[in-house]
C-alpha positions in Angstrom: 112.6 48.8 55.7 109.6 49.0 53.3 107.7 52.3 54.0 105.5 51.0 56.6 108.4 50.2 58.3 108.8 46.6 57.8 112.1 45.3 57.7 112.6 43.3 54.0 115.1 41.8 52.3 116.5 44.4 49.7 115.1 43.8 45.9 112.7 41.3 47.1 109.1 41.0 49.2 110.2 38.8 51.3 109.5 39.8 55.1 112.0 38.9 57.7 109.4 37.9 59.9 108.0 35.4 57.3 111.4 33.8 56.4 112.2 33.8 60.5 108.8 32.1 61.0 109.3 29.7 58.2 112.6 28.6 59.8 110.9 28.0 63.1 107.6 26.0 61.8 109.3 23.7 59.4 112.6 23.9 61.3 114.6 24.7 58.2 118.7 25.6 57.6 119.3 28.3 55.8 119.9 26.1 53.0 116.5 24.5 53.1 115.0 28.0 52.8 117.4 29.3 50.1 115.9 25.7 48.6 112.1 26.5 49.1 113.1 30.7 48.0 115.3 30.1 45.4 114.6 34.0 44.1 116.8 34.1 47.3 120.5 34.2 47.5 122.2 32.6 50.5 123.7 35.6 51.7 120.4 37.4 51.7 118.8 34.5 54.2 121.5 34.6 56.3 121.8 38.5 56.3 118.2 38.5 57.1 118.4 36.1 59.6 121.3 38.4 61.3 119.2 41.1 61.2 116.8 39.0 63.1 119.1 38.6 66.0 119.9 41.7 66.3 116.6 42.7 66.4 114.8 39.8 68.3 112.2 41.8 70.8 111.1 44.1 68.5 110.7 41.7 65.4 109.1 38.7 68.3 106.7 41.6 69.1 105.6 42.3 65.4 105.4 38.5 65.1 103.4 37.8 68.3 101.2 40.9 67.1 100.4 39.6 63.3 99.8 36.2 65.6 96.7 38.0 66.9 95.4 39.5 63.8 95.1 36.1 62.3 93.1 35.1 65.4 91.2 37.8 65.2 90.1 37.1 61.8 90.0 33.7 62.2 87.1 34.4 64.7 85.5 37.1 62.7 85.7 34.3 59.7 83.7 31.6 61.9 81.3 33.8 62.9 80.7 35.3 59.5 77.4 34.8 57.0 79.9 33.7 54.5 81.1 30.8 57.0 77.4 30.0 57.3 76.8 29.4 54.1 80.0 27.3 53.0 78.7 25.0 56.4 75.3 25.4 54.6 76.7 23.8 51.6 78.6 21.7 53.2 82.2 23.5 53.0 84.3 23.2 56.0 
């Protein structure tokens, strides 16, 4: 746990969360992840991915909560001048 209390992989900045939600969007194997975070060993993805289990409410409640955020913002964004004016110029 970082000292926000967010469970990461020891020696690294990887989140749990983001390596769990990486598995489930691209459906990757461990070994596909240890591919695409080589930094990673194989051990430490599968640990993490243990830890995941063990853990599954409370970590699908932080990831269903960051889910939101990004929603949030996502709206704020559309809404913003800043969006206006990349729309102005022709920006998507």
């Amino acid at each position: 746990m970082n000292e926000g209390g967010v469970p990461r992989i020891v020696g690294t900045r990887m989140k749990v969360v983001d390596l769990v939600v990486e598995q489930w969007a691209y459906g990757w194997s461990p070994e596909e992840l240890h591919f695409q975070h080589p930094h990673l060993t194989l051990g430490q993805i599968h640990s993490a991915l243990a830890y995941y289990h063990d853990q599954r409410e409370e970590l699908d409640r932080d990831i269903e909560r960051r889910d939101k955020r990004v929603e949030e913002l996502r709206r704020e964004f559309h809404d913003s001048d800043l969006a206006a004016r990349l729309k102005a110029r022709g920006l998507p």
